[in-house]
Backbone bond lengths (Angstrom), bond angles and torsions (degrees), N, CA, C in turn:
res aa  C-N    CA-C-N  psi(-1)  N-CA   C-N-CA  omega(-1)  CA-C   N-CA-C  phi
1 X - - - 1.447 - - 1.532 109.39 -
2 X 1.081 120.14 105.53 1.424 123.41 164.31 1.786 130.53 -29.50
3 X 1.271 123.47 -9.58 1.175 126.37 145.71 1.440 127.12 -67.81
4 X 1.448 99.79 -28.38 1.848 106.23 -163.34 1.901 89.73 -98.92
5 X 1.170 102.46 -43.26 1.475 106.69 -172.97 2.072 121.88 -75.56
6 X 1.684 103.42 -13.86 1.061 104.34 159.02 1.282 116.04 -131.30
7 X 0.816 140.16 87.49 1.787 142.97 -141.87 1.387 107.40 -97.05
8 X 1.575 116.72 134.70 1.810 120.93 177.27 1.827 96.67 -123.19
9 X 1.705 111.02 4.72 1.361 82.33 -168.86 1.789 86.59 -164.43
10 X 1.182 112.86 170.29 1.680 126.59 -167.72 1.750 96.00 -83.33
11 X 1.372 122.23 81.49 1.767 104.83 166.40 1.525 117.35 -70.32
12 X 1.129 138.14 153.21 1.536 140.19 165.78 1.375 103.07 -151.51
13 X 1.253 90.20 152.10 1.843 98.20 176.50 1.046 113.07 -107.17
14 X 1.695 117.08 18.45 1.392 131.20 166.47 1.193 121.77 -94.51
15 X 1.434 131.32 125.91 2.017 147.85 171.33 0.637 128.97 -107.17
16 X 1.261 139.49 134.28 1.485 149.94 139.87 1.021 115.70 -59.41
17 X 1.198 118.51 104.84 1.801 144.84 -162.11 1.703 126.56 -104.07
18 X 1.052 95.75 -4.38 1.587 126.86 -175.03 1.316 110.76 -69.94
19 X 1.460 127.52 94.65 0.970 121.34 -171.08 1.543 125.23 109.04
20 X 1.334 108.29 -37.30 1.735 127.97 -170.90 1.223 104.29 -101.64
21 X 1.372 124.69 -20.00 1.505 97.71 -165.11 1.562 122.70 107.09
22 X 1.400 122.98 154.51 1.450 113.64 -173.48 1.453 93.28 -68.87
23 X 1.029 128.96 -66.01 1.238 165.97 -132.96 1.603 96.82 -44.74
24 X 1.361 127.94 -57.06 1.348 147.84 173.72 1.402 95.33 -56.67
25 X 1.390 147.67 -35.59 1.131 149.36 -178.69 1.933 108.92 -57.28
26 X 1.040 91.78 -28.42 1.565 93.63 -151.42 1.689 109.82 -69.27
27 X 1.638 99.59 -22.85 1.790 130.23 -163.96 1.788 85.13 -93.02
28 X 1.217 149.62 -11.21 1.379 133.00 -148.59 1.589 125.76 11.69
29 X 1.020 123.52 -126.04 1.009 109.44 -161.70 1.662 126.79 -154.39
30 X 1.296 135.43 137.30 1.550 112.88 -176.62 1.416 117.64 -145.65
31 X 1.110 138.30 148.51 1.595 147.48 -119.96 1.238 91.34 -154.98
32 X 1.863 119.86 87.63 1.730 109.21 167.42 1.808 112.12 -64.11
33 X 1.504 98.71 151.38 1.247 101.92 179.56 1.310 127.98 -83.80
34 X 1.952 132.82 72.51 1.179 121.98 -128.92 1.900 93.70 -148.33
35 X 1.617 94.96 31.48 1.274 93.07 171.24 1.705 112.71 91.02
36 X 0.934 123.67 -10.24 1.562 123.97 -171.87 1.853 106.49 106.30
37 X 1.543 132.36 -7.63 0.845 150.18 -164.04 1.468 105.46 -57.97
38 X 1.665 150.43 -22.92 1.059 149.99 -156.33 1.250 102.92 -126.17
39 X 1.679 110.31 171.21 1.321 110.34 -170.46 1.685 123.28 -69.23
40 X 1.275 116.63 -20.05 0.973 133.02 -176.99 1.743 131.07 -72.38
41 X 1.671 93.97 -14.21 1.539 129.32 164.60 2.192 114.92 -75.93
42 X 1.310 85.28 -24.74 1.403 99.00 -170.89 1.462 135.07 -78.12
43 X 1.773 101.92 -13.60 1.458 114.59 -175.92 2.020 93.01 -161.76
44 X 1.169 106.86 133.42 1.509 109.67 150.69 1.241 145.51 -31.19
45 X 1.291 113.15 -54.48 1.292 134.66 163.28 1.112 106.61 -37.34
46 X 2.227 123.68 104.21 1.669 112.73 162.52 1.117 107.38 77.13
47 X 1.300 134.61 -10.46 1.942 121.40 170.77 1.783 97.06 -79.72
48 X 1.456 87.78 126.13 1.284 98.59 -174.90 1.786 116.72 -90.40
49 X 1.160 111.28 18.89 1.409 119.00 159.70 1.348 104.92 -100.94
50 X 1.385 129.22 167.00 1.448 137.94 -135.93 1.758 81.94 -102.30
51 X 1.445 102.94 116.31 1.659 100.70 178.35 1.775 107.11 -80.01
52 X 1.118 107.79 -20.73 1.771 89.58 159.19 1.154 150.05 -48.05
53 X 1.185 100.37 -40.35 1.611 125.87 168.13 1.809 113.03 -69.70
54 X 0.926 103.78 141.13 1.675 124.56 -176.35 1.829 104.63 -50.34
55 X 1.105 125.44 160.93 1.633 118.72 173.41 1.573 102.56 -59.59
56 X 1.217 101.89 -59.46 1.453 108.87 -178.56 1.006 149.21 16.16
57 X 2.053 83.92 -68.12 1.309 144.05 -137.50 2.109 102.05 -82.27
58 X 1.562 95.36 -13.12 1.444 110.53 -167.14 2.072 94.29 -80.74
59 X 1.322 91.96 135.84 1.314 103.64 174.62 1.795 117.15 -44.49
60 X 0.973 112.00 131.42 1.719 121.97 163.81 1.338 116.85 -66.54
61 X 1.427 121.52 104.72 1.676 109.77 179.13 1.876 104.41 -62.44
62 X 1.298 94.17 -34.25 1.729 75.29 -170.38 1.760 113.07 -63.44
63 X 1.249 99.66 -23.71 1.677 114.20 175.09 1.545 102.98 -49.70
64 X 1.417 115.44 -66.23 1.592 127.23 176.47 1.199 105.91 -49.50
65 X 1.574 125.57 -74.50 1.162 130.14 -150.24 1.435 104.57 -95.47
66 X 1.132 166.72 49.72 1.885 155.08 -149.47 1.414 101.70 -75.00
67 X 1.362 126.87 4.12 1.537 124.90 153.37 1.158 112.30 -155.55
68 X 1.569 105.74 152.02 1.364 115.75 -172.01 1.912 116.83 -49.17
69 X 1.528 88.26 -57.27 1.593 115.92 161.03 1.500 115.67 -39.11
70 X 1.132 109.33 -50.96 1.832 110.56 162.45 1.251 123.35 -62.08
71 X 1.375 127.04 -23.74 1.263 141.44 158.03 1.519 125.24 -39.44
72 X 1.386 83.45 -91.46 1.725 115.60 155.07 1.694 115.22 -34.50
73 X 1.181 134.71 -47.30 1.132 132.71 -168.23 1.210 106.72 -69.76
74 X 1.588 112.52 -56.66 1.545 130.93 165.78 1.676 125.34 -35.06
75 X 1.051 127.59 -36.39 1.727 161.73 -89.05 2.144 74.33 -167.13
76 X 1.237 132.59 -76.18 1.392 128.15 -165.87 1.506 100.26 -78.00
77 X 1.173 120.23 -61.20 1.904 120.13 162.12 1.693 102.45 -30.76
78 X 0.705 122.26 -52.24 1.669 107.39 -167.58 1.697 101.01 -73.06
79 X 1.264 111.15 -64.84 1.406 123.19 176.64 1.930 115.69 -29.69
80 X 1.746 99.46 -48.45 1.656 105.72 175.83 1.364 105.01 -52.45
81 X 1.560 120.63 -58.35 1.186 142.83 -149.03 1.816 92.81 -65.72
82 X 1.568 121.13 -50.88 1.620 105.23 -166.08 1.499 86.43 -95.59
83 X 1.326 118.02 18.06 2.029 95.21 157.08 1.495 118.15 -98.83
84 X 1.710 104.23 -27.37 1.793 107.89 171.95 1.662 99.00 -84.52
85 X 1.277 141.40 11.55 1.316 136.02 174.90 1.545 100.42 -103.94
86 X 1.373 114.36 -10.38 1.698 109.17 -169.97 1.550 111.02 68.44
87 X 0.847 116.59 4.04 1.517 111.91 168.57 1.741 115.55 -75.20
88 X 1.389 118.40 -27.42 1.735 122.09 174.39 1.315 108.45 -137.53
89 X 1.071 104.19 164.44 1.742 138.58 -152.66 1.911 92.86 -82.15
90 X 1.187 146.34 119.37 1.202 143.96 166.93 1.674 98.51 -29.63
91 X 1.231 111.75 -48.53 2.306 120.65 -158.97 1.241 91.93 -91.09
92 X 1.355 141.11 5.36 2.003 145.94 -176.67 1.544 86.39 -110.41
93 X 1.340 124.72 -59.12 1.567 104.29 162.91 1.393 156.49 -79.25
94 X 1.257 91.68 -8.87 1.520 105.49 153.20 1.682 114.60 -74.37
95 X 1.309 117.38 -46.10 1.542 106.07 166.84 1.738 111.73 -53.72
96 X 1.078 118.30 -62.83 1.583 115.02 -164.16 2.038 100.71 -48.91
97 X 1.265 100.41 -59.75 1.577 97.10 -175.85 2.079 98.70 -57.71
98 X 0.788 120.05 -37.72 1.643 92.82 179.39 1.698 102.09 -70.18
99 X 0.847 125.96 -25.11 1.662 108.50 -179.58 1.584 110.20 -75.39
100 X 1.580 104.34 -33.08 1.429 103.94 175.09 1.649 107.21 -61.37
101 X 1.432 117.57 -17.36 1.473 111.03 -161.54 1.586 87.00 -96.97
102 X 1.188 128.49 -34.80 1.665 144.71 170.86 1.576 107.99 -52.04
103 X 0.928 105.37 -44.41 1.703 114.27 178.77 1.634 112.89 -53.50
104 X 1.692 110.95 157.50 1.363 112.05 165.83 1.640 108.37 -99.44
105 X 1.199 138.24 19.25 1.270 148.13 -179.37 1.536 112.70 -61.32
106 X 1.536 115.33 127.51 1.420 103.62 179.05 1.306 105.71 102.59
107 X 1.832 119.16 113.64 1.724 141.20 153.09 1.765 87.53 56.75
């Protein structure tokens, strides 16, 4: 799946449930990679990037991506790949690659 295979952010299928309910559990959880910039950078509790590690410590998209176009290319390669695997819908990857092309991701 082109989310897991080109990654901008920490997915886990792990929650912090405390308080919320199972229910919030079920969605886990995800941590854009934006420098420590979101709320989830702000307290331990449930940030599903490794709170040991420094803010820092979160991947650089421009590091990954150094062009948008490198992005995107990456981002349609994954997308081809889980539509000839039967894992996605031919029109589920054409949406994801236009958001990747919609996106500011990349240099």
């Amino acid at each position: 799946m082109p989310d897991v295979a080109v990654p901008t952010r920490t997915l886990t299928g792990m929650r912090d449930t405390a308080g919320s309910g199972v229910f919030c559990g079920l969605y886990g959880a995800r941590d854009p990679w934006n420098g420590g910039a979101d709320p989830w950078d702000r307290h331990d509790a449930g940030d599903p990037s490794d709170p040991s590690l420094p803010l820092t410590a979160e991947p650089v998209l421009s590091v990954l991506y150094p062009t948008h176009a490198d992005y995107v290319g990456k981002v349609r390669a994954a997308a081809q790949a889980s539509v000839n695997a039967g894992h996605l819908l031919p029109e589920d990857a054409t949406a994801i690659v236009a958001a990747a092309e919609g996106s500011g991701v990349g240099g």
